[in-house]
C-alpha positions as CSV (number, residue, x, y, z in Angstrom):
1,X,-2.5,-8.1,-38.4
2,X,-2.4,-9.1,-42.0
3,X,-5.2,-11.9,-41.7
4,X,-7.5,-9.6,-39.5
5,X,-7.7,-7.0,-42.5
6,X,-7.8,-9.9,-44.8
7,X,-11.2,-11.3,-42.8
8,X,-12.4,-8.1,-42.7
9,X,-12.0,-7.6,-46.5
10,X,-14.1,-11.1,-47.2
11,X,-16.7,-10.2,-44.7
12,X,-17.6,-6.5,-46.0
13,X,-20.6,-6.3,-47.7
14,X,-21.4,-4.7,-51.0
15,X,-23.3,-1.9,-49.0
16,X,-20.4,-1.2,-47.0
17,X,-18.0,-1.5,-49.8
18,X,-20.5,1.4,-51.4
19,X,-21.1,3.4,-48.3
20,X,-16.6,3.8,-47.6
21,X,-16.6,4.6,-51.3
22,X,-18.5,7.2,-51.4
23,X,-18.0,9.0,-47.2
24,X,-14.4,8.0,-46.3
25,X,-12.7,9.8,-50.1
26,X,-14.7,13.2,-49.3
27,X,-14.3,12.8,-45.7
28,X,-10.2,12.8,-46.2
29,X,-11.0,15.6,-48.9
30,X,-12.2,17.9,-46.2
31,X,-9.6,17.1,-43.7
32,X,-6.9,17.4,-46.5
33,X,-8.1,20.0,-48.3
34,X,-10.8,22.2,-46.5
35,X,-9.5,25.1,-48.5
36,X,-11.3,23.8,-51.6
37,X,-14.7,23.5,-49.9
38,X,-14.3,26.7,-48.1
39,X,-14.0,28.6,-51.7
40,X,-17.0,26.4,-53.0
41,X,-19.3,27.3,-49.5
42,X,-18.0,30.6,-48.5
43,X,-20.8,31.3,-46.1
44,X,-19.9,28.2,-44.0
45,X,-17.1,29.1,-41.4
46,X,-13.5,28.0,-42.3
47,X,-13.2,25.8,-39.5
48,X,-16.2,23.7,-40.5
49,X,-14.4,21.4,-42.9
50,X,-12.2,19.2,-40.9
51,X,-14.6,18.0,-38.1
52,X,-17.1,17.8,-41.0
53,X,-14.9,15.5,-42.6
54,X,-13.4,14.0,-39.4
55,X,-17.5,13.1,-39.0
56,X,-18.0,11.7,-41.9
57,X,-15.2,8.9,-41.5
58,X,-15.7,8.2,-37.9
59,X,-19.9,7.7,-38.4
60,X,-19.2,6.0,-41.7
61,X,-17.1,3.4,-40.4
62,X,-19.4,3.0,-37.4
63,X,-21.9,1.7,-39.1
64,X,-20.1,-0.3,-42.0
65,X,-18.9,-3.7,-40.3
66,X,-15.3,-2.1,-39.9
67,X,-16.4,-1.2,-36.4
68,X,-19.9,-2.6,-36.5
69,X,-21.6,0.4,-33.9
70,X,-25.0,0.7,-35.9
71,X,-26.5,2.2,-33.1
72,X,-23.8,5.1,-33.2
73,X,-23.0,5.6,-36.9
74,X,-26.8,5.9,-38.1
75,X,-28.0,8.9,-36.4
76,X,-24.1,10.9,-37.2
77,X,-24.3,10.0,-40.9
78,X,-28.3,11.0,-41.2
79,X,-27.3,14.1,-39.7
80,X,-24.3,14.4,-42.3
81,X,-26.8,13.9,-44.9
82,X,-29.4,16.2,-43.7
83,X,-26.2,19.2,-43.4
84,X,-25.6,17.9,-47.4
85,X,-28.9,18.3,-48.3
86,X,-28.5,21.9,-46.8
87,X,-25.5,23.2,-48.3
88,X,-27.2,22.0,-51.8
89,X,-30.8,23.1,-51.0
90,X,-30.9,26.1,-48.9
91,X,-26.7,27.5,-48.0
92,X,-26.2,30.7,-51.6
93,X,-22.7,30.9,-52.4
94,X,-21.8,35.2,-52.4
95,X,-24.3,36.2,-55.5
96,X,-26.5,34.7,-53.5
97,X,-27.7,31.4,-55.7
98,X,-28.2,28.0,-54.2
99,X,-26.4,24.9,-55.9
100,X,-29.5,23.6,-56.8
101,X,-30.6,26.9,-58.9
102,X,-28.0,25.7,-61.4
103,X,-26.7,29.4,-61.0
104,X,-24.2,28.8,-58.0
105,X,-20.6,29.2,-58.5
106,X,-20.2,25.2,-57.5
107,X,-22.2,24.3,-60.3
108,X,-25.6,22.4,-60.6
109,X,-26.8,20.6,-57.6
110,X,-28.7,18.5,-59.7
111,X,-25.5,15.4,-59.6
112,X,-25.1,16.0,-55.8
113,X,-28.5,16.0,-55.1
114,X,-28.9,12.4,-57.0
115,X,-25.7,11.5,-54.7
116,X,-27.5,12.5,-51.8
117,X,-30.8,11.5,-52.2
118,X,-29.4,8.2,-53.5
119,X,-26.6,7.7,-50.7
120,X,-29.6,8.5,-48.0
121,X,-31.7,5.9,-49.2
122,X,-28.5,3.1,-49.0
123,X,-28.4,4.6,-45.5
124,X,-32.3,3.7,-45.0
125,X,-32.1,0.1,-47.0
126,X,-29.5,-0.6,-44.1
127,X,-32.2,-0.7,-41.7
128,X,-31.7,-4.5,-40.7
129,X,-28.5,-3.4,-39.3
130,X,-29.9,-2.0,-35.7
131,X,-31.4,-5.7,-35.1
132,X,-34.8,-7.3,-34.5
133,X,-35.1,-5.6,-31.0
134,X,-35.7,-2.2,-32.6
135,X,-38.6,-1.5,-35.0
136,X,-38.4,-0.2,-38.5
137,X,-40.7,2.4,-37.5
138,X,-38.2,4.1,-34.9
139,X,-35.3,3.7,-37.3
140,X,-37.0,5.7,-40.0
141,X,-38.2,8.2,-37.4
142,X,-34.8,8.8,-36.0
143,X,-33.5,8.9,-39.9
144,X,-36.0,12.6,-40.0
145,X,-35.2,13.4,-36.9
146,X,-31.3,13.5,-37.8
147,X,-31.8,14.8,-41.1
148,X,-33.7,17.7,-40.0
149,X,-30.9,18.1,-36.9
150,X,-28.1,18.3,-40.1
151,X,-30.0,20.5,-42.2
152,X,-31.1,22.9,-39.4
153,X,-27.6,22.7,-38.1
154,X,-26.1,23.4,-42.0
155,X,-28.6,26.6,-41.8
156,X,-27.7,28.1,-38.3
157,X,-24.0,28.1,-39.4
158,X,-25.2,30.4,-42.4
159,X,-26.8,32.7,-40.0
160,X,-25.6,36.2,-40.4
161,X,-26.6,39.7,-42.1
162,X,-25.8,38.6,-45.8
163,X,-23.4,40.8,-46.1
164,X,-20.1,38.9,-45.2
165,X,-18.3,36.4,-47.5
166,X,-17.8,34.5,-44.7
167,X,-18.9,33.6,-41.1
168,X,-15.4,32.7,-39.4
């Protein structure tokens, strides 16, 4: 067991090694501590945060070489990105201000949306992953695809009349 986590260490590459730094500590954030999240997106329903979390490991860890299922782990972490890009862009916290206004409760979105934006394009650079057989051109058309799926998804869960705190 020992020297199978010990190959897998000195096989990782530095994109993986940035991709489980930055999904797998706010993936166990949400499943930990989804209260914390719930009081930052209060219009997202309460039960939202551990499969979201539970999504981000799982996807994230597909597509790094710890389980090495590209094909599987692009299209959930797109997805994941396009629901962050949401809850930054377009999901108003109960005054009614997006994170990106700089007037939200959760601070600027200015920081997550560098995070974002920058973690989405390690996503894209990582292209060579899904092997000759499949053109760049489909990767990057599945990448939109998924990221408009996440941020559509992200906006129907903040359907409602406005006038709730929350949607549980």
């Amino acid at each position: 067991m020992t020297t199978m986590a010990l190959d897998l260490i000195q096989n990782i590459s530095a994109k993986d090694m940035i991709l489980l730094g930055v999904f797998i500590p706010g993936g166990i954030a949400k499943v930990a501590m989804p209260k914390v999240f719930k009081e930052k997106w209060p219009k997202l329903p309460s039960w939202f945060w551990i499969p979201c979390g539970a999504w981000s490991i799982t996807f994230t860890l597909l597509v790094t070489s710890v389980l090495d299922v590209p094909s599987v782990g692009f299209p959930g972490l797109f997805m994941f990105m396009g629901g962050v890009f949401c809850s930054i862009l377009h999901i108003t916290d109960t005054e009614g201000h997006t994170m990106i206004s700089g007037k939200s409760k959760s601070g600027s979105g200015i920081p997550p949306l560098f995070v974002a934006t920058t973690s989405t394009l390690l996503l894209l650079s990582m292209d060579d992953r899904m092997g000759e057989s499949s053109p760049k051109q489909y990767f990057y058309l599945m990448a939109f695809i998924c990221l408009c799926l996440g941020f559509n998804w992200g906006a129907f869960l903040t359907k409602g009349d406005g006038k709730k705190e929350s949607v549980d």
